[in-house]
N, C-alpha and C positions, 0 to 999 in steps of 0.2 A: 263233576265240573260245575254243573248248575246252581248247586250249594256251597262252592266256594267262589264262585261271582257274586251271589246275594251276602256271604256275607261278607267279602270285599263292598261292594255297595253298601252296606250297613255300619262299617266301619267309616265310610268315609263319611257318611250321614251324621254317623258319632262325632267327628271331630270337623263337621261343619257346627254341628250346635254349641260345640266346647269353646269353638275359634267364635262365635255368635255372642255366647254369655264374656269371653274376655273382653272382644268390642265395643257392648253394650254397656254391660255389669262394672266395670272395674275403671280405675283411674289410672290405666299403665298408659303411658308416657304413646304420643302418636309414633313414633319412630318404632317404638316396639312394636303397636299394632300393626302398621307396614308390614314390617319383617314376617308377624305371623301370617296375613294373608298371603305376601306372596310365598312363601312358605308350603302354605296348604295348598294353593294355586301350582305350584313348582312340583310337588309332590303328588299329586291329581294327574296331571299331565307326564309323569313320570311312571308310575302306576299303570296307564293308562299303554302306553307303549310297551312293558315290560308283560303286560299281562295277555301278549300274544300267545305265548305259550297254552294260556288255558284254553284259548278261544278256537284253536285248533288251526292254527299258522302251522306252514311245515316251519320246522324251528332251522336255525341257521349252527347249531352246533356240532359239533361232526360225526360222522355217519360213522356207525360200528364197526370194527374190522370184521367182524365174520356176521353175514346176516344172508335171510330168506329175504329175496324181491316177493312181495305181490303186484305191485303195478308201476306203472312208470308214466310221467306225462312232459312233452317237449315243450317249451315254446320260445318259436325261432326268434332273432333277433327281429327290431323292426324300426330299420333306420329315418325311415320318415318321422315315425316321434320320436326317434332318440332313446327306446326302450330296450334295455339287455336285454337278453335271452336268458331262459331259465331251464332245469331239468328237475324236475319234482319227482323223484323215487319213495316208494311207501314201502317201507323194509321192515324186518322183525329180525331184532339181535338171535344171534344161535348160540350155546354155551360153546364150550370143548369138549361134547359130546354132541354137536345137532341139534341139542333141544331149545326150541324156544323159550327167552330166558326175559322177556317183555312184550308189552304190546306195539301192536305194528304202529308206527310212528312216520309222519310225512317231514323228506328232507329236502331242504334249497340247494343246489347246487347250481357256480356257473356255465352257462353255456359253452360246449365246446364241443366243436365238431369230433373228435376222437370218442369222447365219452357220449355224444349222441350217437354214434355208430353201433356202439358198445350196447348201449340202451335199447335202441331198435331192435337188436339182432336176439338180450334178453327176451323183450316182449312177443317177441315174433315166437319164441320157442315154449310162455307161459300160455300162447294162445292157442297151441297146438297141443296143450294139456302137461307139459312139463313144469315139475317142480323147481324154481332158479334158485341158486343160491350165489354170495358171489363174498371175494374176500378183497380188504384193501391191505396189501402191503405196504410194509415199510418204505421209508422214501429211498428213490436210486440214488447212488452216492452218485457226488460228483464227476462230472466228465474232468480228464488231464487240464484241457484247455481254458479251464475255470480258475483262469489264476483272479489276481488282486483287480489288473487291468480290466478283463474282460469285466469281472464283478461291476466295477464301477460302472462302464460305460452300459450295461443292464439296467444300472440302477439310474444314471441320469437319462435315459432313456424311456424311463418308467415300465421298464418291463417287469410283471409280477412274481413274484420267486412262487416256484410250485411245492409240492408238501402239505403234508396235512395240519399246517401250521400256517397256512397261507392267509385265513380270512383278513379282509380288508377292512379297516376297522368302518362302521357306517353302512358298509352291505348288506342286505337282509339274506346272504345266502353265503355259505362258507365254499371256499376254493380250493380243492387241491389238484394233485397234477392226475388226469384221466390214466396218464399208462401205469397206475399203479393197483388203478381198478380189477380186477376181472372174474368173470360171470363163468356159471355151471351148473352141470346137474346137482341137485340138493340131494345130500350122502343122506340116507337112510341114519334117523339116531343110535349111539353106540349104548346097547344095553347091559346089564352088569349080568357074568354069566352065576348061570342059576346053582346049587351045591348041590350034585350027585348023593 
């Protein structure tokens, strides 16, 4: 990680000097030099956001369907500043055999009392020396009563559709619906039998 920050940094060093010699060195038209600085400025500060991922942000993309929990961390809503709530789970994807199949990686999720229950009840069983494992299913179909009407008045409502398609665009933590979550004992890996 630490060598592809440096030479993200070195790249930008490179085309601050290039953006340097066009300003200086050259007779290109003021309106073009505009355009390149805010350019390198636009792209700096773009850069700069996106490269959370390296910096070791829990990422906001969406959590594996079959993964090993190691840890989990809450934190409650807090209406006096106006701050969400968040659920930070540190998972490691499993194949279709158990095997870990990447590195453990830290995920956003939003707060929700059902999946903070959920989480609690993991951690309480990881600290008692249990291996968790846990799996998200596909989304619940639709209830009957989900016709056009009700949809709508949802939606002018601002109520958030659940699904692991839910993230909101600008959130730094992806959403889907808790009851699709659920936690267990981590199945021992399935190994290939041996030739007699």
């Amino acid at each position: 990680m630490t060598v592809t920050i440096l030479l993200t940094a070195g790249a930008y060093a490179l085309v601050a000097a290039l953006l340097l010699v066009i300003l200086i060195g050259t007779r290109v038209p003021l309106t073009l030099k505009a355009l390149a600085t805010g350019a390198t400025c636009a792209m700096i500060l773009w850069t700069y956001h996106s490269i959370g991922e390296l910096r070791g942000l829990p990422t906001d993309s969406e959590p594996p369907r079959h993964f090993r929990m190691h840890w989990a961390r809450v934190v409650e809503p807090n209406l006096l500043m106006k701050e969400k709530g968040h659920v930070f789970l540190w998972l490691e994807e499993l194949d279709d055999k158990n095997y870990p199949s990447g590195t453990p990686r830290a995920y956003a999720l939003a707060y929700d009392p059902e999946l903070v229950k959920k989480v609690e009840t993991a951690m309480g069983k990881i600290q008692d020396g249990e291996e968790i494992s846990g799996t998200i299913d596909e989304a619940p179909t639709e209830e009957l009563d989900d016709t056009a009407e009700t949809l709508a008045q949802k939606a002018k409502e601002g109520a958030r559709p659940g699904g692991p398609d839910s993230g909101m665009v600008g959130e730094r933590y992806f959403d889907f619906d808790p009851s699709m979550l659920t936690f267990g004992e981590a199945a021992a890996p399935i190994t290939p039998e041996k030739d007699q």
